[in-house]
N, C-alpha and C positions, 0 to 999 in steps of 0.2 A: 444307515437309518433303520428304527425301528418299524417293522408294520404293522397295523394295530391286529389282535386275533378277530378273526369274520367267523361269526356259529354261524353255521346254516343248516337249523335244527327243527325242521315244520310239525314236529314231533312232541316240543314242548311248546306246552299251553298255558300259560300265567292268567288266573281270572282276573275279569274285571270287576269293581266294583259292585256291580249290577246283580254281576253272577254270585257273590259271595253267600247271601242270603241260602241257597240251593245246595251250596257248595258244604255250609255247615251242616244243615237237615240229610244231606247225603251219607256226612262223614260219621255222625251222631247213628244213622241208621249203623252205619259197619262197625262201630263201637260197641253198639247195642247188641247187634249180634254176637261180635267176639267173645263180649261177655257172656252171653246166653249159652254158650258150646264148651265156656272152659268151667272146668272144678277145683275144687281147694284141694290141692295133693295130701295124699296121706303123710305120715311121717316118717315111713318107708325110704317113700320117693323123695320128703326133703330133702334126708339125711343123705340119699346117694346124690342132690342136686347139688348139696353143699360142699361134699367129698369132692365132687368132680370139678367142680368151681374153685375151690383151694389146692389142688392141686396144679392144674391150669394157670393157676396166679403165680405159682411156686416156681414153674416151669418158667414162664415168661419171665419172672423175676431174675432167676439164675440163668437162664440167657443172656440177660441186659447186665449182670453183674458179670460173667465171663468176658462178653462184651469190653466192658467199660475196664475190667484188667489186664484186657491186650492192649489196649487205645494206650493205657497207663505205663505197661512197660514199653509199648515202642518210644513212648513221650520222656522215659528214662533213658533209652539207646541213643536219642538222639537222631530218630527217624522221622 
């Protein structure tokens, strides 16, 4: 027999109703802030954001493609 999972987690806090009102004016303030502190990158910094991002892709991609051509020939062997 299965036993159901027990959290016992006092740690997380799901608001209530009540509290949401608070909850967004909070969230809205750290938004507000995060904005206030970042800037628009130069094109510098795009250009090496974009570099480093496509590459990264390329990588993960040809991982998942090596990947998926061993799964393929063991699935040829017979394995």
């Amino acid at each position: 027999m299965v036993s159901p999972i027990q959290i016992d987690a006092p740690e997380i806090h799901i608001p209530k109703p009540k509290e949401w009102p608070g909850l967004m004016q909070r969230k809205l303030r750290e938004y507000k802030r995060v904005l206030s502190i970042t800037k628009k990158p130069s094109m510098d910094e795009f250009k090496a954001i974009v570099k480093v991002t496509g590459l990264g892709m390329a990588v993960i991609g040809l991982i998942g493609f090596v990947i998926f051509m061993i799964v393929q020939g063991m699935g040829n062997l017979g394995i």
